[in-house]
C-alpha positions as CSV (number, residue, x, y, z in Angstrom):
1,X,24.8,-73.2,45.4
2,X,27.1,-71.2,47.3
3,X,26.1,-68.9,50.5
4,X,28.0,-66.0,47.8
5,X,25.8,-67.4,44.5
6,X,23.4,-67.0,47.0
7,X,23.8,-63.5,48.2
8,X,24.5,-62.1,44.7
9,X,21.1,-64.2,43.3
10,X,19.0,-62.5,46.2
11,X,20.9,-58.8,46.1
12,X,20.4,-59.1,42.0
13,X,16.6,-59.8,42.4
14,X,15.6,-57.0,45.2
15,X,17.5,-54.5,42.4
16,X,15.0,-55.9,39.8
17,X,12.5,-55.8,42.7
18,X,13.4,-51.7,42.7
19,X,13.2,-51.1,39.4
20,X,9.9,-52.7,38.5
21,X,7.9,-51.1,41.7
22,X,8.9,-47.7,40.0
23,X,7.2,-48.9,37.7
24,X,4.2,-50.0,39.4
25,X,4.3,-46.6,40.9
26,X,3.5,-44.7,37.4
27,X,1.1,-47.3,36.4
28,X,-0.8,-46.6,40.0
29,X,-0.2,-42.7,39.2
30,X,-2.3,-43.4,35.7
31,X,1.0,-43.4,33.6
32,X,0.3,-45.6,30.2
33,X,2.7,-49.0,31.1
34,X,4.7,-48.7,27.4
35,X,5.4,-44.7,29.0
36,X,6.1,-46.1,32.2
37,X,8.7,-48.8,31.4
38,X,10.3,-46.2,28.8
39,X,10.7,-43.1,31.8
40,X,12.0,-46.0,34.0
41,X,14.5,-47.7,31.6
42,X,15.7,-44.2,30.9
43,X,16.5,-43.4,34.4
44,X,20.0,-44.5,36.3
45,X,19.7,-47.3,39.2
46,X,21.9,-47.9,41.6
47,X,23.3,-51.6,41.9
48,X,25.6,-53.8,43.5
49,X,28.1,-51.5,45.4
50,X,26.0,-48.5,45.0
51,X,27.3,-48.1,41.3
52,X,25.1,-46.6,38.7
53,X,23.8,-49.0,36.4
54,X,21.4,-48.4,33.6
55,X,18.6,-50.9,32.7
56,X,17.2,-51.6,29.0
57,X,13.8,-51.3,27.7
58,X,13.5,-55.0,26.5
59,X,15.2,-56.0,30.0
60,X,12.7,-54.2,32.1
61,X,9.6,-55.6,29.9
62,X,10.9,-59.4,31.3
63,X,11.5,-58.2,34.5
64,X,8.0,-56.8,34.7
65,X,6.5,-60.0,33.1
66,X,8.4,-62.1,35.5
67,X,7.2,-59.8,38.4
68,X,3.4,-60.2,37.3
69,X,4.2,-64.2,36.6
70,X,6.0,-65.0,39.9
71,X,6.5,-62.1,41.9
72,X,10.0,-61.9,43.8
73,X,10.7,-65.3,43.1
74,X,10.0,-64.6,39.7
75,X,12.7,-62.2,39.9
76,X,15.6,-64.0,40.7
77,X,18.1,-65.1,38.2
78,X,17.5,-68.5,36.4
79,X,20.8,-70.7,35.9
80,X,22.4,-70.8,32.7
């Protein structure tokens, strides 16, 4: 893997890292998790370059499972 694979691979999993800590910020606030994930998909996020990016519902459920499976490294792009 490249040392720019690399970078992109690392700066694509702290955004994921973002996202899902919002989160696990309502959930710690008592929000239900489907309310949580919905208020959070719903929201902008910033991304590479500081451009807005939005986030789907289905996309942040994986992200969350592969942040309560694996943590960071769970995160971070798999190969295709």
């Amino acid at each position: 893997m490249t040392h720019m694979t690399q970078q992109v691979d690392e700066d694509e999993a702290i955004i994921r890292y973002l996202v899902v800590c919002q989160v696990c910020a309502a959930l710690a606030a008592g929000v239900p998790k489907t309310v949580a994930v919905e208020e959070v998909a719903a929201r902008p996020h910033l991304g590479r370059g500081g451009r807005s990016r939005r986030v789907g519902v289905r996309t942040l459920w994986r992200w969350l499972g592969q942040w309560e499976a694996g943590g960071l490294e769970g995160l971070r792009s798999e190969p295709r």
